[in-house]
Steps between C-alpha positions, in 0.01 A plus 500: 500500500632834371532817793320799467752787445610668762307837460190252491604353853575821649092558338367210660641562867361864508182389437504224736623675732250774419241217587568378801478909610146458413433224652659572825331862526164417509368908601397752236663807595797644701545368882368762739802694699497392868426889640181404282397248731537679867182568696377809460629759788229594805322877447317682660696544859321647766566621858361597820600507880399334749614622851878345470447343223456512093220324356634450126264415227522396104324322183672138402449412123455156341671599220861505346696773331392359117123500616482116553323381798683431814364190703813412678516817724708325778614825739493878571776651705504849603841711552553818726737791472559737794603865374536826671225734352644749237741271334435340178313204498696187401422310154380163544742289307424065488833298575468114564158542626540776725486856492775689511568746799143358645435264784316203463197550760240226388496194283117409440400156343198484328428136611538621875464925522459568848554706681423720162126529393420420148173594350533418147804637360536763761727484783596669841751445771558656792882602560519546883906449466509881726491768233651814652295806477694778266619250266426390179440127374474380160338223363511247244366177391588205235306185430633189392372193365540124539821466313671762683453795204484823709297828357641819525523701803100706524506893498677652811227562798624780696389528817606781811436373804280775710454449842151408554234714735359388855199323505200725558374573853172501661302303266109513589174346361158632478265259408151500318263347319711262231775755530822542736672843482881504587693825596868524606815752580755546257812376593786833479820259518689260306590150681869629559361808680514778230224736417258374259538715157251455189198308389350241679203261405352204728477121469167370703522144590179286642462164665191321612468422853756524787785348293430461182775604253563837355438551142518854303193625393529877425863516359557873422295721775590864485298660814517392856164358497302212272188318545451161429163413334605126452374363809221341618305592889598291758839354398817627691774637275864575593686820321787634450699789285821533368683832394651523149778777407412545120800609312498495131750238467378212783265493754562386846277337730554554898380217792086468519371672811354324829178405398158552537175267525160565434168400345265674310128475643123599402446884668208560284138436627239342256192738459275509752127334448226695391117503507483355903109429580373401786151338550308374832405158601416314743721541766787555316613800208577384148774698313611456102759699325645491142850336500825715472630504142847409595611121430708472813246511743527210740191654784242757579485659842163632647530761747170608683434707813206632722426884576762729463774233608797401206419266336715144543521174273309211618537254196671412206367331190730330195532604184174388272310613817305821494244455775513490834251372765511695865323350733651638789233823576284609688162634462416824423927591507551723192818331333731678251720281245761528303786246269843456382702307296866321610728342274729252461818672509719392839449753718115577343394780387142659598295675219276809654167465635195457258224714557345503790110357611288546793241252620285438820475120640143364476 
């Protein structure tokens, strides 16, 4: 058999070897670059302080730099710069995983985030590691996923640490009908014993019962005084309030007063009963009334007297009831009559009298 020439061999290899290229590639299109493929950096970094401590928020995304999803999100660690305030804030530069210049403050796992809370893909943890007040801290985040690919470090959060206010003194509470009414002193010092300077606004907290826990429900109170319409008559509540120094570039929350307990009650009487009769029988004096309109009305009262005395109850009746029956005259005794209604509230409350009807015993 006769070899091909040797231009025809050299040929044959390239497109052999142009083959098995093929073959082994098995993509359409160019590889994507690794930077491609890192989880998308944290955003939107948020601050506020708490008494000693910063409570720093931010929005994970399940997403990577190229727009693909991001399933394998593994771990989120936060880093912390202290700075003196006026100097230039330091860039935040990625090197092996860390942040250059920063300290490592939290690692968070996503299988097992506490002590952070996680609500969806936001975030907060508390960083109680004694800021100093007068200082400046800076903060960054990164994400990484399951194979150890870590995003690039989030925007800077800068955040001066004010000294927080004194809790509010003298809290009271007025109570009413389905309302309590809170009032307190403004505090006029910080917690390290300066004078208070700028804004303030007020956190009010509430519990149920004697030691139920505290929960915020009117975050951002600017006067000294706020009325809670939330509550229902008869159930003890526990307060208390919180001074915030508002300064455009972080709030900071001061310690919650002592508290307060109360419970709202019923102070209104239902209207009294109109259209009181009265009608002689035998030995006794009928009386018959139209009902109070109100739907809380749990009795009627009659009242009655002789002469010119005042007049005193001598019987109640339930609800549904709007007749009455004395028997307990005396011939020829001129009676006068009169009835209330009482509700159901705790301490009840008496309506005024209906009109009021004279009658002589048979």
């Amino acid at each position: 058999m006769t070899s091909p020439p040797t231009g025809a061999r050299r040929s044959l290899v390239a497109l052999a070897l142009a083959g098995i290229a093929l073959v082994a590639c098995g993509k359409k299109g160019p590889p994507v670059a690794p930077e491609h493929r890192l989880p998308l950096p944290a955003s939107a970094l948020h601050a506020q302080l708490e008494e000693r401590s910063v409570l720093v928020g931010w929005t994970i995304h399940r997403a990577r730099v190229d727009g693909s999803g991001l399933r394998d999100l593994s771990a989120v660690r936060l880093f912390r710069r202290e700075e003196e305030e006026g100097t230039p804030v330091k860039p935040a530069m990625l090197s092996a995983g860390r942040v250059v210049g920063y300290d490592e403050v939290a690692v968070i796992r996503l299988d097992s985030p506490a002590p952070a809370v996680v609500r969806g893909d936001a975030m907060e943890w508390v960083d109680d590691s004694a800021p100093t007040p007068g200082r400046r801290y800076v903060y960054v985040v990164t994400a990484s996923d399951a194979r150890g690919r870590t995003s690039a470090p989030s925007e800077r959060l800068v955040v001066p640490f004010l000294a927080p206010a004194r809790p509010p003194a003298g809290l009271r509470a007025t109570t009413g009908d389905r309302r309590i009414t809170l009032d307190w002193n403004a505090p006029t010092e910080l917690l390290d014993g300066a004078p208070l300077s700028g804004a303030l606004a007020y956190v009010v907290l509430r519990g149920v019962g004697s030691a139920g826990a505290l929960e915020t429900i009117a975050p951002e109170v600017k006067a000294t005084t706020w009325v809670d319409t939330g509550v229902d008559n008869d159930v003890e509540y526990r307060y208390a309030v919180r001074a915030v120094r508002v300064d455009p570039r972080v709030s900071a929350a001061g310690p919650p007063s002592d508290p307060v307990t109360a419970a709202a009650g019923d102070t209104t009487p239902p209207r009294p009963p109109t259209n009181l009769v009265v009608v002689p029988s035998p030995s006794a004096l009928r009386l018959a009334w139209t009902a109070s309109p109100d739907d809380d009305v749990a009795l009627y009262a009659i009242y009655r007297a002789s002469g010119t005395a005042g007049l005193v109850r001598v019987g109640t009746v339930p609800v549904g009831t709007t007749t009455f029956i004395d028997r307990d005259v005396r011939a020829g005794v001129v009676y006068r009559y009169a009835v209330t209604a009482i509700d159901r509230a705790r301490t009840p409350n008496e309506s005024a009298r209906s009109n009021e009807v004279t009658a002589t015993a048979p």
